[in-house]
C-alpha positions as CSV (number, residue, x, y, z in Angstrom):
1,X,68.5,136.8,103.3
2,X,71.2,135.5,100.4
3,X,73.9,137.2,102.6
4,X,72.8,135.4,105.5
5,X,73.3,132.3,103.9
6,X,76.1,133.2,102.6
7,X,77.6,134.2,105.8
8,X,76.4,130.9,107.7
9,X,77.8,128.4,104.9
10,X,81.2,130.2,105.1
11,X,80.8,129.5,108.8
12,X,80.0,126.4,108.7
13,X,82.7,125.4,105.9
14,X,85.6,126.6,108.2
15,X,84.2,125.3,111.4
16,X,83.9,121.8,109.1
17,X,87.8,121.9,108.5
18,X,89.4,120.0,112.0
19,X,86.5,117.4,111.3
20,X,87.2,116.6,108.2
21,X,90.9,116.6,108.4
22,X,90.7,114.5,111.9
23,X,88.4,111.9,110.0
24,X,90.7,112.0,107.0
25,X,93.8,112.1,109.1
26,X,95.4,108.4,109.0
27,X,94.5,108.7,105.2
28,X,96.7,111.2,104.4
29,X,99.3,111.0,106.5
30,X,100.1,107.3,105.5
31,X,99.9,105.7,108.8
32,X,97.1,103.6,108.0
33,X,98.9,100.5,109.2
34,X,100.4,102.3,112.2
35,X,98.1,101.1,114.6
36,X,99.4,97.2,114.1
37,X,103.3,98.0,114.2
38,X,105.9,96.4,116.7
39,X,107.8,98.5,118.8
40,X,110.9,97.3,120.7
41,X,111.2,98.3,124.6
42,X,114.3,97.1,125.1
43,X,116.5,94.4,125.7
44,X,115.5,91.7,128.0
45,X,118.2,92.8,130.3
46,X,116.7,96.0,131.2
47,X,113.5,93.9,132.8
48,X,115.3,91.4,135.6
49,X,112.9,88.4,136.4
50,X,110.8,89.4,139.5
51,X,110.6,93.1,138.5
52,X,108.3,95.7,137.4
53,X,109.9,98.5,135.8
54,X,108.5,101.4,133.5
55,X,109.2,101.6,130.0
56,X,108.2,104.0,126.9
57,X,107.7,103.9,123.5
58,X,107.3,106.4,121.0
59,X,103.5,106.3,119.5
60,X,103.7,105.6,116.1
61,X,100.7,107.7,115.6
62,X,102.1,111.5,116.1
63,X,104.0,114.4,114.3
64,X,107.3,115.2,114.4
65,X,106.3,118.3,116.0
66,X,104.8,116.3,119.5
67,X,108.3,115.6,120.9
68,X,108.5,114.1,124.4
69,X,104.2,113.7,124.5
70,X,104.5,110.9,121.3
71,X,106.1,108.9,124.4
72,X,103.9,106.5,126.0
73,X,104.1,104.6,129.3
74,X,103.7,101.2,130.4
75,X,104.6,99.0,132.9
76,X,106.9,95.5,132.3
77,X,106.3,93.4,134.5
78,X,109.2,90.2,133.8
79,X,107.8,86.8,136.0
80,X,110.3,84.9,134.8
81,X,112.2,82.8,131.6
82,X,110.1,84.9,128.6
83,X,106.7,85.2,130.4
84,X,106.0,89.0,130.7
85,X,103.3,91.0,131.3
86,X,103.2,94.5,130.1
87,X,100.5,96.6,131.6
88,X,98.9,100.0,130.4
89,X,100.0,103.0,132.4
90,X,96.4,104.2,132.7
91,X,93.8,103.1,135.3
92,X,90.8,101.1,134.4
93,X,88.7,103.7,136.2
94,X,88.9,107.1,134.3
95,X,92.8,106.8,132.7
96,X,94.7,107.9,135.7
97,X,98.3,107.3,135.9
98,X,98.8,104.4,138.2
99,X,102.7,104.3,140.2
100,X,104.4,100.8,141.1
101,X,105.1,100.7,144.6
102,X,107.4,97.6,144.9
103,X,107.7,97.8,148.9
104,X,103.9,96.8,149.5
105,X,103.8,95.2,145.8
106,X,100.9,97.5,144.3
107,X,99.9,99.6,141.7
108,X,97.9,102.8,143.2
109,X,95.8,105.5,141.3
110,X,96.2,108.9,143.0
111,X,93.4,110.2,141.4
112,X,90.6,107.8,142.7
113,X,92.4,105.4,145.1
114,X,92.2,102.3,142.8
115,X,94.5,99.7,143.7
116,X,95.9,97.1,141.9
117,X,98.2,93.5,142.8
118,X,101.4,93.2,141.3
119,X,99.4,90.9,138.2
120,X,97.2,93.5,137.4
121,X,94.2,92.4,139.0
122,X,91.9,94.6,140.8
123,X,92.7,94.8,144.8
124,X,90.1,97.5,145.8
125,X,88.7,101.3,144.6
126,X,86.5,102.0,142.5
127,X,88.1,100.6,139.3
128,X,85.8,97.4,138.1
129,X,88.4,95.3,136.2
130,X,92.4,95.0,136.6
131,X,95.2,97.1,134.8
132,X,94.9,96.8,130.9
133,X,97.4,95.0,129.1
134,X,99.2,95.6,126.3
135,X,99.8,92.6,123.5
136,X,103.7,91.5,123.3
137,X,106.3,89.3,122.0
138,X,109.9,88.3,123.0
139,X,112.3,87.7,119.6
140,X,116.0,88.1,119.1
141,X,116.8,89.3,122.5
142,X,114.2,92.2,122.9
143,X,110.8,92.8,124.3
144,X,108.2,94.2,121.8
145,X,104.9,95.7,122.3
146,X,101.9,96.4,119.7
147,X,101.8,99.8,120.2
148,X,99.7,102.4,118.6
149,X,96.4,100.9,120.1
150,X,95.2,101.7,123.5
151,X,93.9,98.3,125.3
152,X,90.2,97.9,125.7
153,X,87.9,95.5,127.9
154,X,86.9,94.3,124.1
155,X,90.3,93.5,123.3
156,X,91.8,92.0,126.5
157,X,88.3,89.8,127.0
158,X,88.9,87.5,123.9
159,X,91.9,86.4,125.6
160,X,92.1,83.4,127.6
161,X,93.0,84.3,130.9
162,X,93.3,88.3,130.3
163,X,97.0,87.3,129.2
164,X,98.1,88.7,126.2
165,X,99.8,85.9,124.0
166,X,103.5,85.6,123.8
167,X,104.2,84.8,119.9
């Protein structure tokens, strides 16, 4: 019996090891603030007015050891002067990576069908809410993002207009 439970705490103890280091992860690596940083995309150039290009930027949330996956996607859209809107790569229906098609002016899914206008909003599929956007700012020449967090209904909603504000 005493072996037994010896046996099953050792067990236990190792299979406890990835759970506590993912909960104490951002602890001890230091990145407690990572999640709130501002990353440049590039300079305002590289997004011509009336254009949606794809962009990266490197997650501030990985190891050294991730390499080209710490690079996430997302897409500028520039409407014009400093009004941007930078959109999440994902689709709102179950993360999909959606592609800009720029001849019919649409974002489509290729996992689902969901299809998107050139704004974001939904056009049809089974997606119930437009593209996600990303929070952004224009200063000293460069478009930033807040990168780190992945956009949320609960974070886009307390925005007026689903626009994320340009500081």
């Amino acid at each position: 019996m005493k072996l037994g439970i010896l046996f099953n705490g050792i067990v236990a103890a190792i299979l406890a090891i990835p759970l506590v280091r993912y909960i104490l992860s951002p602890v001890s690596h230091g990145r407690k603030g990572a999640y709130q940083s501002w990353f440049a995309l590039g300079d305002l150039a590289q997004f011509p007015a009336g254009q949606t290009r794809l962009a990266t930027y490197k997650n501030p949330y990985v190891n050294l050891w991730d390499g080209m996956t710490g690079d996430v996607a997302c897409w500028v859209r520039h409407i014009e002067g400093a009004n941007f809107q930078v959109f999440a790569v994902n689709c709102a229906h179950l993360g999909c990576p959606v592609r800009w098609f720029p001849q019919s002016g649409l974002f489509m899914c290729p996992c689902h069908g969901g299809v998107y206008y050139q704004d974001g909003s939904r056009a049809s599929g089974p997606p119930e809410r437009g593209l996600f956007e990303h929070h952004y700012k224009v200063e000293n020449g460069k478009l930033w993002i807040k990168a780190g967090e992945m956009p949320t209904p609960g974070m886009v909603s307390g925005i007026p207009g689903g626009k994320p504000p340009c500081a």
